[in-house]
N, C-alpha and C positions, 0 to 999 in steps of 0.2 A: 214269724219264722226267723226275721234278723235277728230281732231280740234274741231271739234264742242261739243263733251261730253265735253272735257279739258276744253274749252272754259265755260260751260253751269257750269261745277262743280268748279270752279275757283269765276264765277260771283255770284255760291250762297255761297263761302264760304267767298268771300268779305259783302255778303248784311248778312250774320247772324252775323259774326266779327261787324259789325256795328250796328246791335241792339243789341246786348248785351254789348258794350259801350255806348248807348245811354242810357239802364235803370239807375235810377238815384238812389242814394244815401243818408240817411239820417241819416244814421250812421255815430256816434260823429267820426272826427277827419279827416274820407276819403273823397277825391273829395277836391273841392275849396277850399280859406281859410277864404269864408264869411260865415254868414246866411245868407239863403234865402226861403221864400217860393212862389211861381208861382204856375200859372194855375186857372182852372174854372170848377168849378160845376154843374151842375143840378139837380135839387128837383121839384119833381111832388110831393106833397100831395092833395088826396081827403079824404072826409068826415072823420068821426067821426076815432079814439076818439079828432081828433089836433082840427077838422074843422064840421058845421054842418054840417048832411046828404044835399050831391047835390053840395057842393061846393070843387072848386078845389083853388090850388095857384098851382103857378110854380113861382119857384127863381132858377135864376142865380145867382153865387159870382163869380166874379174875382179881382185877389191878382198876384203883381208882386212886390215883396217887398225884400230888400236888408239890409242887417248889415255890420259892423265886426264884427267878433267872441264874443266882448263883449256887444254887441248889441247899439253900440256907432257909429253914422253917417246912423241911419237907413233911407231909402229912398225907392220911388217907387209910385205905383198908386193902387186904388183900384176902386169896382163897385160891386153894388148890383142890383138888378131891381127883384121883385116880385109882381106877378099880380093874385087877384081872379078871381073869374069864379064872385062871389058877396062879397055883403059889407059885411066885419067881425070884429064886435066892438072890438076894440083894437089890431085889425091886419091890419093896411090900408098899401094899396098898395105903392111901395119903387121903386123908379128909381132914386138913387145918386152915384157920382164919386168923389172922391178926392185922397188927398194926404199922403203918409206915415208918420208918426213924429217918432215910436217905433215901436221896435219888441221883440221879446223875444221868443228865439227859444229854446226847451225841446227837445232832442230827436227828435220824429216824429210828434211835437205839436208845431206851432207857434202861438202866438197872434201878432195881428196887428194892432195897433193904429196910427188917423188920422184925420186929419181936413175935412167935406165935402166941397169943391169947385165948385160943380156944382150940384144940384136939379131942376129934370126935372120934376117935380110934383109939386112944391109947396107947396098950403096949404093944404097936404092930413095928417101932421101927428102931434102928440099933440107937437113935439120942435119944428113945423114948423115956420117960414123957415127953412131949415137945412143946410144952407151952411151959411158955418163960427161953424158951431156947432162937435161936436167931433162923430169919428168912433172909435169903436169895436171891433175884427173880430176873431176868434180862427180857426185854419187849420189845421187837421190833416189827416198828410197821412201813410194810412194804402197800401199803393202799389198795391192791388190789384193783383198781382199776384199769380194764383196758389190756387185759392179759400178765399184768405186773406178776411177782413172786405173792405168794402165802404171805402171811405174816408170820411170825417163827417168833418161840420162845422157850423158855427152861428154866426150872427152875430149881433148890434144893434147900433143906433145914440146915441150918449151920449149929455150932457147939454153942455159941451167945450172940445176943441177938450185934450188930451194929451201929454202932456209933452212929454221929450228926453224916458222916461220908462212906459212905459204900464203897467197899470194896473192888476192887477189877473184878468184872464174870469172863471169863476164858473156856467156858465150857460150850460146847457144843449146841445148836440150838435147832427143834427141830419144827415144822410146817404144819398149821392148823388146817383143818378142810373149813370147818365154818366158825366164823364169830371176826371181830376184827378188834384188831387195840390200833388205838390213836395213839399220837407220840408227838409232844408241838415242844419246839427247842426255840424257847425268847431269847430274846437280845439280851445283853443284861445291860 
């Protein structure tokens, strides 16, 4: 029967040692020696004030995106897909995937700029086509631990894609219910 406590309190002080190594880091300088931001979101919005009474969307973002510290050699993949419940002028529906060109990591704030490569939709949006055309994407992770904020993000297709430096995002950004994006800003 010790065997067996020993054994029992051993294996959970192995399994806690190991997520509290796991939570990640986005404080300047600790951890790795890249930028990076990773993970995926979830957004449920219904009705008003974003959207009419009765209508819904749900968007996914996923972001798996790399630097060095100076944000020079930025690479990775991204993905958006958002679906109404109905048609909403000037909100139409988003299912594209491409590739990283920049990043720009602040803190707990990255932007992620990128060419789309692949548009599973077509002609649903006014740059359409959109592959070959430029991505967007700001991430910021608030950790969520311990009652902290949502992580928030936002993203949009630009007219071409972005140069080695991303551009400012100044837009708006809004609260995933579930998924989380890491955000680690090295030293350089």
């Amino acid at each position: 029967m010790k065997r067996l406590i020993a054994g029992s309190v051993l294996t959970l002080s192995a399994l806690a040692s190991t997520a509290a190594v796991a939570v990640a880091s986005h404080s300047n300088g600790n951890g790795p020696k890249q930028d990076f931001a990773t993970g995926t979101g979830h957004r449920f919005v219904s009705g008003p004030p974003s959207l009419p009474l009765g209508v819904e969307t749900r968007t996914i973002m996923h972001v798996n995106a790399h630097s060095d510290p100076d944000g020079e050699g930025a690479r990775g993949r991204f993905f958006v897909k958002r679906e109404a419940s109905a048609f909403v002028m000037g909100r139409p529906d988003l299912d594209f995937s491409g590739r990283v060109t920049c990043m720009t990591v602040e803190g707990n704030r990255a932007v992620v700029g990128g060419i789309i490569t692949h548009d599973k939709l077509g002609p649903v949006h006014p740059l359409s086509p959109l592959e070959g055309r430029g991505y967007l994407g700001v991430y910021i992770d608030n950790d969520q631990v311990n009652g902290q904020l949502a992580d928030r993000s936002n993203s949009f297709p630009l007219p071409t894609p972005p140069g080695p430096v991303c551009p400012p995002f100044t837009d708006p950004t809004g609260d995933f219910q579930t998924g989380n994006f890491i955000v680690h800003d090295a030293a350089p």
